[in-house]
N, C-alpha and C positions, 0 to 999 in steps of 0.2 A: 257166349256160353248160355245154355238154359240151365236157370235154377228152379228148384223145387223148396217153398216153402216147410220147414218140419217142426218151427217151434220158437220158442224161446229159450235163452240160455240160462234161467229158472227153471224150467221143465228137467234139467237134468241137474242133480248135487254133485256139490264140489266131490272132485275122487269115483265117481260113475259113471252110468252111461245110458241109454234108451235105447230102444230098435227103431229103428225104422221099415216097414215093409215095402218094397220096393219091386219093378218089374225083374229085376236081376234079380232078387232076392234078400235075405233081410239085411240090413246093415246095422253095424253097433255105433251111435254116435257118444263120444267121453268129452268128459270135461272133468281137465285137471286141475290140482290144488291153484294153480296160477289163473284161471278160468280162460286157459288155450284147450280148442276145442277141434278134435280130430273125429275122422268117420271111417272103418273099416270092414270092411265083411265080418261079420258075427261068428265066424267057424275057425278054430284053429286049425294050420295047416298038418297040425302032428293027428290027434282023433275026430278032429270035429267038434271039441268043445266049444260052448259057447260064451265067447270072448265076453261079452256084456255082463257076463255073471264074473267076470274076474277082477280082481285086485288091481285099480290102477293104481303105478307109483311112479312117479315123474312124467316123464313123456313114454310110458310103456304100461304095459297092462299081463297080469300073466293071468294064463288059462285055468279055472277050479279046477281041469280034471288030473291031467300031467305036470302042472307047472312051467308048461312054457311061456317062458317072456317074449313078449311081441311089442316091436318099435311100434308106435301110433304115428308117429310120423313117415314111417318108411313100408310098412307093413311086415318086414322083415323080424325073422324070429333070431334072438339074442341069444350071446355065448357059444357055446358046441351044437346049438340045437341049428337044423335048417330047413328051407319051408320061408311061405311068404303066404300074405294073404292082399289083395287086393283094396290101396286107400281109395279115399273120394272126397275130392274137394270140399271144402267150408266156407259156407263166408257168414262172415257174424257186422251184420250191422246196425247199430244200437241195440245190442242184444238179437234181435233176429237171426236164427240162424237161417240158411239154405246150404241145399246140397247139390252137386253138381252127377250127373249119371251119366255115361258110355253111351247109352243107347239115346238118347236127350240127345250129347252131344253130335253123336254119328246122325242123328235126322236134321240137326241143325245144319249141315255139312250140304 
């Protein structure tokens, strides 16, 4: 797998998240109360809101605009709501993070 350096896991507070700008486009990286750290496409699947500005609480994060809750582990939208948004790999080593891309991976191929 290629990774892609984005940071440190200081760069983002307990319960938030950062962007990341990327060739697919932007991605939200979280770090929850636990300092487990997920990366998902910034856009919720219901309007488009942007995830990074939303509420995390557990392993989920819900959207400022409608309120949809989104797994961060799964990308998948929570309760009655449905829709998915695309994860991406983490890896957190001594604090480092990296992130793992589709198209990285597919040239690695």
């Amino acid at each position: 797998m290629n990774w892609i350096a984005i940071g440190h896991i200081d760069d983002i507070p307990l319960r938030g998240a950062r962007c990341v700008k990327t060739p697919e486009g932007k991605m939200a990286v979280f770090r929850t109360a636990d300092n487990a750290v997920f990366a998902i496409e910034d856009h919720c699947p219901h309007k488009g809101g942007p995830l990074s500005q939303g509420i995390v609480h557990g392993a989920s994060v819900t959207c400022p605009l409608h309120n949809w809750v989104i797994s961060l582990e799964t990308g998948k939208a929570l309760g009655a709501d449905e829709g998915a948004v695309r994860t991406i790999p983490v890896r957190n080593e001594g604090g480092m993070l990296s992130i793992a891309l589709e198209s990285l991976l597919q040239a690695a191929e």
